[in-house]
C-alpha positions in Angstrom: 95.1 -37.7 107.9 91.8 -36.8 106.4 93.2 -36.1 102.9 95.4 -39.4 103.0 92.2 -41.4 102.9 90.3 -39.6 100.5 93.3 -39.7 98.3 94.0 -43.6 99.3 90.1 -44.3 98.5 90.2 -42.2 95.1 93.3 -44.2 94.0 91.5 -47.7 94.8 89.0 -46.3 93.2 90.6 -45.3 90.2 92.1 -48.8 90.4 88.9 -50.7 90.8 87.8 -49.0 88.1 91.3 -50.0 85.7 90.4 -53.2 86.7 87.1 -53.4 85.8 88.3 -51.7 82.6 91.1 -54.3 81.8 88.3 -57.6 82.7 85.7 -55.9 80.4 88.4 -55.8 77.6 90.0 -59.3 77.9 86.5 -60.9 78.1 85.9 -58.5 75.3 89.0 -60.5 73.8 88.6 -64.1 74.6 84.7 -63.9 74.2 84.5 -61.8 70.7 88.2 -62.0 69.4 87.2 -64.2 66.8 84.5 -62.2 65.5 86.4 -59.1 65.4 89.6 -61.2 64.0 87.2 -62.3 60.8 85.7 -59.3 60.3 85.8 -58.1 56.6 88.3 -55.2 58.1 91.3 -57.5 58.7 93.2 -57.0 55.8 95.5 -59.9 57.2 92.4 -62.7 56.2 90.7 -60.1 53.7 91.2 -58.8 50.5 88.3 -56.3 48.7 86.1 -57.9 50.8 86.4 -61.4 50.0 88.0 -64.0 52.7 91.1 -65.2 51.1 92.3 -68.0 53.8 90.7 -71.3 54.7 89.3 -74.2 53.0 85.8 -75.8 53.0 85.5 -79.4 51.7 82.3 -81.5 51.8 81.7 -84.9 54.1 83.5 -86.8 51.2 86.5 -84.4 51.3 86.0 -83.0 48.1 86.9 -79.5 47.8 84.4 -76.6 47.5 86.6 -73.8 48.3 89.8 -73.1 48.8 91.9 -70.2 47.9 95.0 -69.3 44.9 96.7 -66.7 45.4 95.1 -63.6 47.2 91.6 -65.2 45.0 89.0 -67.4 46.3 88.4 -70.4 44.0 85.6 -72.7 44.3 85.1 -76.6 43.4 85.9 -77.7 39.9 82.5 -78.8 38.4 80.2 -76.2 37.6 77.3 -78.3 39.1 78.6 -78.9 42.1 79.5 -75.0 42.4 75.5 -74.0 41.7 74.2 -76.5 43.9 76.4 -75.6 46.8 76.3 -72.1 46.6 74.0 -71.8 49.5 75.8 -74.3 51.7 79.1 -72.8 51.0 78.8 -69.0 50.0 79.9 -66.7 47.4 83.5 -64.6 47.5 81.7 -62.0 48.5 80.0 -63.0 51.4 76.6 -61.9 50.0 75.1 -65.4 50.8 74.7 -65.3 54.7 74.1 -69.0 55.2 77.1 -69.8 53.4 80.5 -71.3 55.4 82.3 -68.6 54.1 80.3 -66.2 55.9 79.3 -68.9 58.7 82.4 -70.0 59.8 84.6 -67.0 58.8 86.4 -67.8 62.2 86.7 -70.7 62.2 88.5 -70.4 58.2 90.5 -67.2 59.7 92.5 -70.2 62.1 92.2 -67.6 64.5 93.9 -68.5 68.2 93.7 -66.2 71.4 97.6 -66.7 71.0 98.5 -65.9 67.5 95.3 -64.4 66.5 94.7 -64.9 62.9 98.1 -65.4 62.0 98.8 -68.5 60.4 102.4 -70.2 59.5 101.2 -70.9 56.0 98.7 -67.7 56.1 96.4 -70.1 54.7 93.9 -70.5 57.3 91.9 -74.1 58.4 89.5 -76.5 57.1 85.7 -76.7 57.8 84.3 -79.9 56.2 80.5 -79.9 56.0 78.5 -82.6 56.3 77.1 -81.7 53.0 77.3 -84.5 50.0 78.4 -82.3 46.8 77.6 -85.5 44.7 73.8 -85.1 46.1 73.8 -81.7 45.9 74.7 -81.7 42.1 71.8 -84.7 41.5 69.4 -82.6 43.3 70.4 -79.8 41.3 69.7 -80.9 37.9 66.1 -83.1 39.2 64.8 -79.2 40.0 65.7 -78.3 36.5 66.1 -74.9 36.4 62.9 -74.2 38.7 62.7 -72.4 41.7 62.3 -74.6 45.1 64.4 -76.9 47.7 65.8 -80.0 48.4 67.1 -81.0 51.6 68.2 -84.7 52.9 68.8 -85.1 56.5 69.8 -88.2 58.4 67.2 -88.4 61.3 69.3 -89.7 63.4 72.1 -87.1 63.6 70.6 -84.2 62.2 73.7 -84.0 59.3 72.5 -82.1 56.6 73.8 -84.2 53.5 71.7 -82.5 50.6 70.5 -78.7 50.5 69.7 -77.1 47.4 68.2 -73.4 47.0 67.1 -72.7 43.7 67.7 -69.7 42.1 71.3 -69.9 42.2 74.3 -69.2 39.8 78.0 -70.0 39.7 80.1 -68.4 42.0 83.4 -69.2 40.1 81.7 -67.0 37.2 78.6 -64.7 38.6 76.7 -63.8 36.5 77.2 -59.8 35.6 73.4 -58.8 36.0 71.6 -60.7 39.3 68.7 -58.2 39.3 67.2 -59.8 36.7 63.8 -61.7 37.5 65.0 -65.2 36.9 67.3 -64.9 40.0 64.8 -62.4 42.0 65.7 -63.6 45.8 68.9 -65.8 44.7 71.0 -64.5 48.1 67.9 -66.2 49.9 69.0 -69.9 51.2 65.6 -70.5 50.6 65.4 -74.3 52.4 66.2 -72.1 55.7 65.3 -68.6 55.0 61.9 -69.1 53.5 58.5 -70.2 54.4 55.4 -71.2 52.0 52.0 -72.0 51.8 52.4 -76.1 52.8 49.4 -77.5 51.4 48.5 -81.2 51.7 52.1 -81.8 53.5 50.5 -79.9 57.2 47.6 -83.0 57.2 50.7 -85.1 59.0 50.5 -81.9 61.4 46.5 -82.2 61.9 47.1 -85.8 62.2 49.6 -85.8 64.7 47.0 -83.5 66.9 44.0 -85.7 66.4 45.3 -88.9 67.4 47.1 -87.1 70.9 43.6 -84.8 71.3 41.0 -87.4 70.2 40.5 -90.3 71.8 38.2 -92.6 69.2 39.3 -90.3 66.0 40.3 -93.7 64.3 36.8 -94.5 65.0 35.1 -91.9 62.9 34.4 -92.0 59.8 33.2 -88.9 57.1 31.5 -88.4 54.1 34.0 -86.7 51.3 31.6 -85.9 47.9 34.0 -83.5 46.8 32.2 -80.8 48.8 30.9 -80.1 52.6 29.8 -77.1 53.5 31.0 -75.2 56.4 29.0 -72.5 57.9 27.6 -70.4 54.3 31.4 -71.6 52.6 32.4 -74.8 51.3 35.9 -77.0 51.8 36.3 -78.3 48.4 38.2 -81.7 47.9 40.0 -82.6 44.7 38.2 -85.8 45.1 34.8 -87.8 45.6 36.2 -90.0 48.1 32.9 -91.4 49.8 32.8 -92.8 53.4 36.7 -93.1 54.5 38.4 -92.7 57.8 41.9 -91.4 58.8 44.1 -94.0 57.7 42.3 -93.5 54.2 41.8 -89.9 54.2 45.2 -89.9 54.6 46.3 -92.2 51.9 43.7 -90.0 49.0 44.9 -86.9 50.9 41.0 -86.4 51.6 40.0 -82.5 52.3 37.3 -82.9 53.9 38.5 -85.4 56.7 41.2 -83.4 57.9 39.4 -80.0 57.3 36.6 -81.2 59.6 39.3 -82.4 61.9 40.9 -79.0 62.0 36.9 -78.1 63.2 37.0 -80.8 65.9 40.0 -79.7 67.3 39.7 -76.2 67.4 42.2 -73.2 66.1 43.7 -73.3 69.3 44.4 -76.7 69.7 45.6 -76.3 66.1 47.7 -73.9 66.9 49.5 -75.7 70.2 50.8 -78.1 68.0 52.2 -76.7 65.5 54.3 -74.5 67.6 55.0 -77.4 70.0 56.6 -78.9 66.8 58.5 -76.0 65.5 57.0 -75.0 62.9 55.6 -71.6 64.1 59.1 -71.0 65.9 62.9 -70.0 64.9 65.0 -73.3 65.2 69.2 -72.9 64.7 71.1 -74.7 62.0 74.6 -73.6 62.8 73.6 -70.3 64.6 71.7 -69.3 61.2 67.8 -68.8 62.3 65.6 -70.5 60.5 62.3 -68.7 58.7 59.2 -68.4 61.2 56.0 -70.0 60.1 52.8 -69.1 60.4 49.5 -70.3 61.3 46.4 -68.0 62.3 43.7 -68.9 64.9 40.5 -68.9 62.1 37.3 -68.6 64.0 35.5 -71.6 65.5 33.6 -73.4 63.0 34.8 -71.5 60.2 35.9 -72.7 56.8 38.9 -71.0 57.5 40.0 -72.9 60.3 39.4 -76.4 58.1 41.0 -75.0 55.1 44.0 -74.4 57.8 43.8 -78.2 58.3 44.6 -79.0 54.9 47.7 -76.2 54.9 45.9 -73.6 53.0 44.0 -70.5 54.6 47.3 -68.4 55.8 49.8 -71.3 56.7 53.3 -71.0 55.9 56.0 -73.3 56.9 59.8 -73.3 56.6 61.5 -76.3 54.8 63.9 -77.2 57.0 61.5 -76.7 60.1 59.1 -79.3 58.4 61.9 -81.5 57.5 62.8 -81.9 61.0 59.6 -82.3 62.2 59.4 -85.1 59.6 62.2 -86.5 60.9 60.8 -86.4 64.4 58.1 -88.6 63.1 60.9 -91.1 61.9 63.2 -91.3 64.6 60.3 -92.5 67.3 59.4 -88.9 67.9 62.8 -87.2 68.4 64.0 -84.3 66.0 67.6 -84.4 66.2 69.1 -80.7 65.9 70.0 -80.1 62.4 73.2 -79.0 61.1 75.5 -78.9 58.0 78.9 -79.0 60.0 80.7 -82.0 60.4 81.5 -82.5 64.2 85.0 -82.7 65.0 86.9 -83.8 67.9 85.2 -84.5 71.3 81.8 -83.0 70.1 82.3 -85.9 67.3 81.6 -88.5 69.7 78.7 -86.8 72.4 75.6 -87.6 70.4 74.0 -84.8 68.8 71.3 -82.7 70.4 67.6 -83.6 69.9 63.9 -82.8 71.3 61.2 -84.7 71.3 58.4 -83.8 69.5 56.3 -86.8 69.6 55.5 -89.6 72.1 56.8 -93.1 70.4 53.3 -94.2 70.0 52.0 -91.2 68.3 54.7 -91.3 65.5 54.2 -94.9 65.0 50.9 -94.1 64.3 52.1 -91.1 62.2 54.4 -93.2 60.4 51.7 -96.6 59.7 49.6 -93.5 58.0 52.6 -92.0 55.7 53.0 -95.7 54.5 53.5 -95.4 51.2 50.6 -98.3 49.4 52.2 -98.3 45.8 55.8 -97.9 46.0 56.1 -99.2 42.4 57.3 -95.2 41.0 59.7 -95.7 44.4 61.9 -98.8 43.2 64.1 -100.3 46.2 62.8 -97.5 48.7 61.3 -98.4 51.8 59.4 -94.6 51.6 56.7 -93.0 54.0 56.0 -89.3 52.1 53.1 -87.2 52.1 52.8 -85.1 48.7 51.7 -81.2 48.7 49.7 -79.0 46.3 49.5 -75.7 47.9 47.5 -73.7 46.4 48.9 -69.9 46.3 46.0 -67.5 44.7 45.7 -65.7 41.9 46.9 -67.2 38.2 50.0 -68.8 39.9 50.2 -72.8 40.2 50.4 -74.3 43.3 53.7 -75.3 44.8 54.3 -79.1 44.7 56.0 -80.6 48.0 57.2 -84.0 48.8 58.5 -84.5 51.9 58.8 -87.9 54.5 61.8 -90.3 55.1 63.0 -94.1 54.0 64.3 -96.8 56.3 66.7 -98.8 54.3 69.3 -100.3 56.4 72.2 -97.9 56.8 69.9 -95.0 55.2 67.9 -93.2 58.2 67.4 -90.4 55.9 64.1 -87.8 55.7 63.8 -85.1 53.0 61.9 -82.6 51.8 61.2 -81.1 48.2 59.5 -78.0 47.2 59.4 -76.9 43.6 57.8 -73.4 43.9 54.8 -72.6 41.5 55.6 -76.4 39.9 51.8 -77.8 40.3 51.2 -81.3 41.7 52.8 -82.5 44.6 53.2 -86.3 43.1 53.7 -85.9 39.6 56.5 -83.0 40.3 58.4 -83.0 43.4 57.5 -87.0 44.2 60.2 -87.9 41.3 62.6 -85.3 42.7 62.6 -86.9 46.0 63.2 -90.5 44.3 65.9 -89.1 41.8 67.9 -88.1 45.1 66.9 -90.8 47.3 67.9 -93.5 44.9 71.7 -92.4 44.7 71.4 -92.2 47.8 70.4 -96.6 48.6 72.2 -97.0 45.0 
């Protein structure tokens, strides 16, 4: 009787353990099917490497690849093809933010049914909420140069513009990419990327003065072009004279914000640029975005001003600061950003957001990013802060551009950073406007 239990209890065991086994492996299945079904293995979806089922369009439905044959074909203008490449991938899946790569299961068609068999073995569509028109504009405004463009609606968080520049054609690659001009061209560099911010992180050291200090649109400072700080100076660009923060904002004034940055101390600094995201990973799609920086400089150092003015050893992510721009916009909500149009029930449950900002403090933020002479702006109703990082050595500063408009029907913020282009107004401001204005046009 002995031996029948110890036999019973080893089979239930060994059953238990069958069980366990078979749960393991169909939540395996359900949970990871897809992945494993779009994996560059499956010869059924793959061939040399290169996904040769599904179809991406953009938000207009214009196509940006699709598939002839066993090849993978890609939108018919060249411009279009270039801009895109980082929204939509190259054949070979070298371009990680691409929807090639992105939604690979989502192209596959695959089903826990049928797997990734298809009756037409030509996969599904992913549209994105990308505007190829905006994309090629963008394209040509950067001219060749290295830098981003990115449009968002503040509202939603659709992506409709995101250009990273290098790029090439991936209908015809180029047969050498190692070459300097497209050093870094696999980088999506609008959500990959961080950089020096420059003038662009004073909407930053605002944001934490007006929450922090109570009368700060009571002081006033003295900008000569110089202050010094401890045995160093904060230089300004300008000789500014008595202003406050409204106006120090308006002239981009140094020496208010860097003696901000002093008031409010590295780690108050510090608080709020995490609290905003910019010092943190946010997801578009699943893809992480770049992790800024921002170092605690000693108290009452000229380090910890120059911080407040974006230089010392800041680094930001584009598409981290555009949504934090868009916070600013949309009454102090950043809606999560993505470059997938929403289909079916997720098309109507309003898109995911955080606030950032209490209403009042980016109505403040926003009466300060008032654009005063919007003559170079025709038709815009614009609120933009201009950058001019300085980036050491004999290299030019990168110009940025970033802020929104609020034309009816056009809740749109964007960034623009043209690496190593120089001045944030003269060179990424008509960027910006070139997009914006097909944008209201």
């Amino acid at each position: 009787m002995k031996k029948v239990r110890t036999r019973a209890l080893s089979v239930l065991l060994l059953v238990g353990i069958a069980v366990l086994g078979m749960g393991f492996y169909v939540g395996r299945y359900v949970f990871q099917g897809a992945q494993w079904a779009s994996a560059p293995f499956n010869a059924a979806v793959y061939r040399r490497g290169v996904l040769t089922v599904g179809t991406v369009i953009d938000r207009n439905g214009v196509v940006l690849a699709d598939v002839t044959g066993d090849e993978r074909t890609f939108a018919s203008n060249a411009d279009v093809r270039r801009s895109t490449l980082h929204a939509v991938g190259d054949a070979e899946g070298n371009v990680g933010t691409g929807a090639l790569s992105v939604f690979a299961s989502d192209l596959t068609g695959y089903n826990l049914i049928t797997g990734s068999y298809s009756l037409n073995n030509r996969g599904r569509q992913v549209q994105l909420t990308i505007d190829s028109r905006l994309n090629a504009v963008a394209f040509r405004a950067l001219e060749g140069r290295r830098g981003v463009v990115m449009v968002s609606n503040y509202k939603t968080g659709e992506i409709i513009c995101m250009v990273s520049s290098p790029t090439f054609d991936p209908a015809n690659p180029p047969a050498d990419l190692n070459t300097s001009s497209l050093e870094g061209v696999y980088v999506n560099r609008a959500i990959q990327s961080a950089f020096t911010p420059g003038s662009i992180f004073k909407v930053v050291t605002a944001a934490a003065a007006i929450e922090r200090i109570p009368n700060v649109y009571d002081l006033t400072f003295t900008c000569t072009g110089e202050v010094l700080v401890g045995n160093d100076l904060l230089i300004c660009p300008g000789s500014h004279g008595t202003l406050g923060i409204e106006r120090g904002m308006q002239v981009s004034c140094n020496i208010v914000y860097g003696e901000l940055a002093l008031e409010l101390g590295a780690d108050t600094m510090a608080e709020f640029t995490g609290k905003f995201g910019l010092t943190t990973r946010t997801r578009i799609n699943g893809i992480r975005t770049a992790i800024g920086n921002f170092d605690k400089a000693a108290p009452g150092s000229v380090n910890l001003a120059w911080s407040g003015v974006g230089q010392y050893t800041n680094t930001v992510c584009p598409a981290s600061m555009l949504r934090f721009i868009g916070a600013v916009a949309n009454n102090g909500s950043a809606a999560e950003l993505h470059f997938r149009m929403r289909t079916g029930v997720s098309s109507v449950i309003p898109s995911g957001s955080q606030r950032l900002l209490s209403r009042d403090t980016a109505s403040k933020l926003s009466e300060l990013m008032e654009i005063q002479n919007r003559q170079n702006f025709p038709g815009l109703e614009i609120y933009a802060k201009s950058g001019t990082a300085q980036v050491g050595g004999n290299n030019a500063p990168h110009a940025w551009y970033t802020g929104y408009i609020t034309n009816p029907d056009h809740p749109y913020a964007f960034i623009v950073i043209v690496e190593n282009g120089g001045g944030g107004t003269a060179v990424a401001a008509p960027i910006a406007n070139r997009v914006l204005q097909e944008i209201v046009g």
